[in-house]
MIKOLTOR-906852 format. One record per residue (C-alpha): residue number from 1; y, x, z. Coordinates in Angstrom, 3 decimals, always signed. Layout:
{num NUM north Y east X up Z}
...
end
This chain:
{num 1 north +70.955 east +4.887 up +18.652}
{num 2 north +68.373 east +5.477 up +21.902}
{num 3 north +67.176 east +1.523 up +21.199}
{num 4 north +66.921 east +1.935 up +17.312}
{num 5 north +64.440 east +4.912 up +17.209}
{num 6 north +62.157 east +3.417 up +20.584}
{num 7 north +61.921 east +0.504 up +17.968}
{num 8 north +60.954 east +2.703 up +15.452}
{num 9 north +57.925 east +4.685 up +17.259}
{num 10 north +56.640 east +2.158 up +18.862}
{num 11 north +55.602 east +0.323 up +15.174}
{num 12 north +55.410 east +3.146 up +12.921}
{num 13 north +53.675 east +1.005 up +10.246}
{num 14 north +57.282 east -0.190 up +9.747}
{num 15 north +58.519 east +3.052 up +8.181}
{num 16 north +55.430 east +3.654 up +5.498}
{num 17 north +56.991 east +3.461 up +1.800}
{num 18 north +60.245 east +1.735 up +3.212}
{num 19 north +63.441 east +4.302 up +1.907}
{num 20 north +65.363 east +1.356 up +2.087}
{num 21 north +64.846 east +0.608 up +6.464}
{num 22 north +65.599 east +4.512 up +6.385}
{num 23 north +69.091 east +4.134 up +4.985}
{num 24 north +69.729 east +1.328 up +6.947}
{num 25 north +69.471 east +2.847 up +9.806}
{num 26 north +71.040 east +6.029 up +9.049}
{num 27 north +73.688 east +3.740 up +7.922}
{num 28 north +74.108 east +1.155 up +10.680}
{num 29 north +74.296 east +4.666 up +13.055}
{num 30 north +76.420 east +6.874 up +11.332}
{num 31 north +75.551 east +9.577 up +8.381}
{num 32 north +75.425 east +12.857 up +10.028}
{num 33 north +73.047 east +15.953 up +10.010}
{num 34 north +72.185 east +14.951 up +13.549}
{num 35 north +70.809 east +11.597 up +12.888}
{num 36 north +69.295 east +12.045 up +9.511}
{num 37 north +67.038 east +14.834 up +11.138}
{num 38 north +66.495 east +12.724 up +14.528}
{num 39 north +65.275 east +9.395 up +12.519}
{num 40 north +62.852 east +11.767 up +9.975}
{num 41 north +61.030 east +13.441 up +13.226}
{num 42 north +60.935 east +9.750 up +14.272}
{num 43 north +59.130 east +8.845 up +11.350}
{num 44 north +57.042 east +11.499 up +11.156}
{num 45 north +55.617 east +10.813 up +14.477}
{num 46 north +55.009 east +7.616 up +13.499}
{num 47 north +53.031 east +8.587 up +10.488}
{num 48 north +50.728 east +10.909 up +12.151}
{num 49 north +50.069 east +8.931 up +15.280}
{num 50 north +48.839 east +6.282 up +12.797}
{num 51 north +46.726 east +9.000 up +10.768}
{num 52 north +44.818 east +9.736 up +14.083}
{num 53 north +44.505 east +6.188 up +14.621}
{num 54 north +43.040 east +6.018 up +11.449}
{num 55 north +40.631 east +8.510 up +12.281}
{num 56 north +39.560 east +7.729 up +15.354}
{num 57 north +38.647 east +4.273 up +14.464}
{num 58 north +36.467 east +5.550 up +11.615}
{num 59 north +33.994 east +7.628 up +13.429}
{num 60 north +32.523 east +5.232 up +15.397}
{num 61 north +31.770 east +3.331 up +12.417}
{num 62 north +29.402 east +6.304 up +10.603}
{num 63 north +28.217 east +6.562 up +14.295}
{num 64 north +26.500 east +3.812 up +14.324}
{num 65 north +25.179 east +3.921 up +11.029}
{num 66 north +23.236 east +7.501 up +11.527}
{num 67 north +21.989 east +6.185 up +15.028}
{num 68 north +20.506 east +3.042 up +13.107}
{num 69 north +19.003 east +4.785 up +10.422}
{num 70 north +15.951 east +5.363 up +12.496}
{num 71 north +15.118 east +2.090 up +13.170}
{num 72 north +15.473 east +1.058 up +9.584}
{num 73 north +13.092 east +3.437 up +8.309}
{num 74 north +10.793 east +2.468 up +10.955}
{num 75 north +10.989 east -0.942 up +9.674}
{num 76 north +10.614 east +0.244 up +6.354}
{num 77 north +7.191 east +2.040 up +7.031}
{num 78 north +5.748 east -1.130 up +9.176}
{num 79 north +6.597 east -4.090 up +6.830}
{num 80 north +6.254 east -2.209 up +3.287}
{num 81 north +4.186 east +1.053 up +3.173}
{num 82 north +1.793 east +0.452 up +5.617}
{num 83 north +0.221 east -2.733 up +4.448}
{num 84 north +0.240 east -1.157 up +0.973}
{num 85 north -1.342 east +1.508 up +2.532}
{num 86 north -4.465 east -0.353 up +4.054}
{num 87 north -4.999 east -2.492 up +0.983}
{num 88 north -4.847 east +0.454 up -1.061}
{num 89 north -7.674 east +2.300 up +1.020}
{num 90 north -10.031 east -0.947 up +0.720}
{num 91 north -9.271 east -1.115 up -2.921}
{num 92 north -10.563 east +2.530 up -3.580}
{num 93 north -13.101 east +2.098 up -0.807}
{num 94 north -14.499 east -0.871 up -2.802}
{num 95 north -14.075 east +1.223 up -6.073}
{num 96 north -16.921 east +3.607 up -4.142}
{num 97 north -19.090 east +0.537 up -3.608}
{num 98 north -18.677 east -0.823 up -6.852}
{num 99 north -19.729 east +2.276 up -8.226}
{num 100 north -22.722 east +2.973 up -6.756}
{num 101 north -23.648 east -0.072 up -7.775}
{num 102 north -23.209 east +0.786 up -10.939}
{num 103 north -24.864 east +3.716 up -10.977}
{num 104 north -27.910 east +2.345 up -9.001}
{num 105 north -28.644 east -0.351 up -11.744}
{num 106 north -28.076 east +2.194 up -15.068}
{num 107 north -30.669 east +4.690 up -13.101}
{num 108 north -33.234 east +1.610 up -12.607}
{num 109 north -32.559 east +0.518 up -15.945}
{num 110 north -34.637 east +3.504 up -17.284}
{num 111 north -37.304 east +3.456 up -15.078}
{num 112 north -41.068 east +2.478 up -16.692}
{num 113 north -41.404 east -0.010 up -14.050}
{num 114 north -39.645 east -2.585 up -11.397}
{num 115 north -41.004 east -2.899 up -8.632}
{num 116 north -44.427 east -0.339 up -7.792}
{num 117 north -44.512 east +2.999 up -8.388}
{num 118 north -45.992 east +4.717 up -11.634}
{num 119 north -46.190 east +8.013 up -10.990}
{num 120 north -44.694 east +9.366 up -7.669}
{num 121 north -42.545 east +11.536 up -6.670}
{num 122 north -41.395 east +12.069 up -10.463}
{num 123 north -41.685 east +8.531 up -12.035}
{num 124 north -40.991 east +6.067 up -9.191}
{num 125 north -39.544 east +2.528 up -9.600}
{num 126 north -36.602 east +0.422 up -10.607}
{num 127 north -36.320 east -0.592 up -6.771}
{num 128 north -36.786 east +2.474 up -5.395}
{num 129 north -34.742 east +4.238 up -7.376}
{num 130 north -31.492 east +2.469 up -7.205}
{num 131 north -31.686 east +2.124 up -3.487}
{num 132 north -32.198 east +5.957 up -3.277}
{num 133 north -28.973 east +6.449 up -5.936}
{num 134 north -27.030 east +3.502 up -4.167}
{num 135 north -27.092 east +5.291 up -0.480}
{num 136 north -26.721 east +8.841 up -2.078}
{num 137 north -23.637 east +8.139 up -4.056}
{num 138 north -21.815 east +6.258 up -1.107}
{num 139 north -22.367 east +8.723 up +1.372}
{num 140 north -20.047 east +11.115 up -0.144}
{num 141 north -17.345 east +8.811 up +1.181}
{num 142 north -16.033 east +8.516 up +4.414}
{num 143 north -15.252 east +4.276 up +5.466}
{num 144 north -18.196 east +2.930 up +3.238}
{num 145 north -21.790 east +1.815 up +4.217}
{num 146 north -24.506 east +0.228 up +2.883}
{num 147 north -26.674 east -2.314 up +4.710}
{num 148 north -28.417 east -4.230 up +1.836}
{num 149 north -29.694 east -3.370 up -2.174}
{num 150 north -30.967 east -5.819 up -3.563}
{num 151 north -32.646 east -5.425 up -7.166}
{num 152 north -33.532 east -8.422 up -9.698}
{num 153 north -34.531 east -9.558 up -13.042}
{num 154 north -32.424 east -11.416 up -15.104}
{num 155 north -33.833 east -13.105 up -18.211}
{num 156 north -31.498 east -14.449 up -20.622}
{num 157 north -32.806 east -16.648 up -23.269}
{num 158 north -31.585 east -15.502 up -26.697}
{num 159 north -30.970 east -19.300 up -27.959}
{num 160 north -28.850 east -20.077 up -25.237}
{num 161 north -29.469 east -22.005 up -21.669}
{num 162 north -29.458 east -21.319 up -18.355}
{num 163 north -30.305 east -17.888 up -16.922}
{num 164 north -32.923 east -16.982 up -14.327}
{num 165 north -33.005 east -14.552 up -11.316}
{num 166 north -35.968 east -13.187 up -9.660}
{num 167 north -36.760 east -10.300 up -7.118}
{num 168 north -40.677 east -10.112 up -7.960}
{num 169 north -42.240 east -8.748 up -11.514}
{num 170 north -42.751 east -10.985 up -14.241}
{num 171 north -45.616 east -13.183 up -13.910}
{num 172 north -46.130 east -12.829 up -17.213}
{num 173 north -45.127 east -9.960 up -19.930}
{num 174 north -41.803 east -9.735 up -20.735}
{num 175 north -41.399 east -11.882 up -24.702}
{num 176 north -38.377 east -9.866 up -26.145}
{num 177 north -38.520 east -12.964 up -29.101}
{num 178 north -37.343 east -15.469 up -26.895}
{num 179 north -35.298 east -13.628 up -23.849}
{num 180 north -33.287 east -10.357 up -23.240}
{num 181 north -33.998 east -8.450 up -19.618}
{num 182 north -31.523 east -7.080 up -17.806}
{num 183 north -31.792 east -5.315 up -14.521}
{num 184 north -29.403 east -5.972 up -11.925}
{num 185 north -28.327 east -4.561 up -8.451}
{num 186 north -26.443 east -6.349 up -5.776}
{num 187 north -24.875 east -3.462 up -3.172}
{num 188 north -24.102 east -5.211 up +0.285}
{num 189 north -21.999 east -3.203 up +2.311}
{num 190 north -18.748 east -2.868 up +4.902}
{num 191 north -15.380 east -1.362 up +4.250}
{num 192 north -13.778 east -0.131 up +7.558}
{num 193 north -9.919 east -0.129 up +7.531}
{num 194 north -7.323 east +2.682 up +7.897}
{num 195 north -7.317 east +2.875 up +10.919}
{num 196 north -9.547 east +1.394 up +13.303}
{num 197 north -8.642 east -0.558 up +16.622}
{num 198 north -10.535 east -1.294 up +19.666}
{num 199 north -8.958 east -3.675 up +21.155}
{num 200 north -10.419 east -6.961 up +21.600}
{num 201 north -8.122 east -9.464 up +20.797}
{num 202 north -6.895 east -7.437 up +17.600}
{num 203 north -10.010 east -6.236 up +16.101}
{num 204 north -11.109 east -9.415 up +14.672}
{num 205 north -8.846 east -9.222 up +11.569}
{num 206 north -11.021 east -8.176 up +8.531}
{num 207 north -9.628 east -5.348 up +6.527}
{num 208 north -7.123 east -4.541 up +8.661}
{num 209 north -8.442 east -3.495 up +12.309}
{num 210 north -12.592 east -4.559 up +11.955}
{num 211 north -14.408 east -3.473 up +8.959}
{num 212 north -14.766 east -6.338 up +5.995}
{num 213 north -18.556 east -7.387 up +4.620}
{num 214 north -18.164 east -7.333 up +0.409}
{num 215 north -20.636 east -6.881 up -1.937}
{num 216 north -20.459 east -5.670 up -5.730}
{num 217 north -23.047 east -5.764 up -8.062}
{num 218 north -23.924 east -4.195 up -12.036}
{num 219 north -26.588 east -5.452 up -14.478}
{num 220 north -27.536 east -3.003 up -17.248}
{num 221 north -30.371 east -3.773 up -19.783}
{num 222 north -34.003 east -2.623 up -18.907}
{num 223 north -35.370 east -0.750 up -21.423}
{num 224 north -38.676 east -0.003 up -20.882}
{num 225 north -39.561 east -4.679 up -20.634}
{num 226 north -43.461 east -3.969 up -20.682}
{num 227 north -43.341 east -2.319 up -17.081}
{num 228 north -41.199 east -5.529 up -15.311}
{num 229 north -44.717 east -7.087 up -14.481}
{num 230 north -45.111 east -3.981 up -12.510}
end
């Protein structure tokens, strides 16, 4: 009987759901009190040594899984939210430049002349104008500047055909038969990144480490064609 129940403990996966190898062995060693009780503390030895077992072996596992967490996230942040991060500030940095652009040319627009001055401080020019509204609306922002504003005439000939660009005032007046005016600003300016790095061999990457060159530009109709020789 000794042999029977060292067999027993030492697999106790043997004994789960098996009423049958119970009453073999209490048969094959005799039905009495004694050994019934004997072979059911064997078997409940067995089952708890195997719940521990169980146990034990699972705790590692969500171990490992909390401690790796971390890492993950961290991975998460660099590869997904970061980059849309940076692109997202240029794209609303840009937004800034492309509205003062925007801005610039609808205030020129309305002025009585391009390029001199009618009637200073009050009644200045196209040129003047939307430079001054260009530089004031960007500097607001933080990560936007402004090197260049460039201002120009575009004549559009009603028929159809080719349109023309200039920087000067009209040679001649302005024929609102034949051609529409429009006034239009280029904004040249830089975008610096998110976050800005110094170091050499890493601060050559447009938009991401060094500052990107972009320009944006708006063309609104002049109103006031008489003054665009001026």
């Amino acid at each position: 009987m000794l042999i029977i129940l060292a067999m027993d403990l030492s697999h106790p996966s043997e004994w789960e759901n098996s009423d049958k190898r119970l009453r073999l062995v209490i048969v094959s060693i005799g039905r009495t009190p004694a050994t019934i009780e004997l072979v059911t503390a064997a078997m409940h030895a067995g089952f708890t040594s195997r719940k521990r077992k169980r146990t034990s072996s699972h705790r590692p596992s969500r171990g490992n899984q909390i401690a790796d967490l971390g890492p993950s996230l961290w991975i998460v942040f660099m590869i997904l939210f970061f980059p849309l991060l940076t692109f997202g500030t240029l794209g609303l940095r840009y937004a800034f430049l492309s509205n003062a652009a925007r801005l610039a040319s609808s205030a020129g627009a309305q002025c009585s002349t391009f390029f001199a001055d009618a009637n200073p401080p009050k009644d200045v020019s196209a040129v003047n104008l939307s430079r001054v509204i260009a530089n004031r609306s960007v500097n607001k922002f933080s990560g936007v500047s402004i090197g260049r504003v460039d201002c120009y005439i575009v004549t559009c000939p009603l028929a159809g055909g080719a349109t023309t660009r200039q920087d000067t005032p009209l040679a001649k007046p302005a024929d609102t038969n034949t051609n529409s005016y429009n006034f239009q600003v280029v904004v040249t300016g830089q975008l610096s990144p998110l976050i800005p790095s110094q170091i050499k061999w890493f601060s050559q990457i447009p938009g991401l480490s060094a500052p990107i060159n972009t320009s944006a530009s708006s063309s609104v109709f002049f109103e006031n064609t008489q003054g665009l020789t001026q």
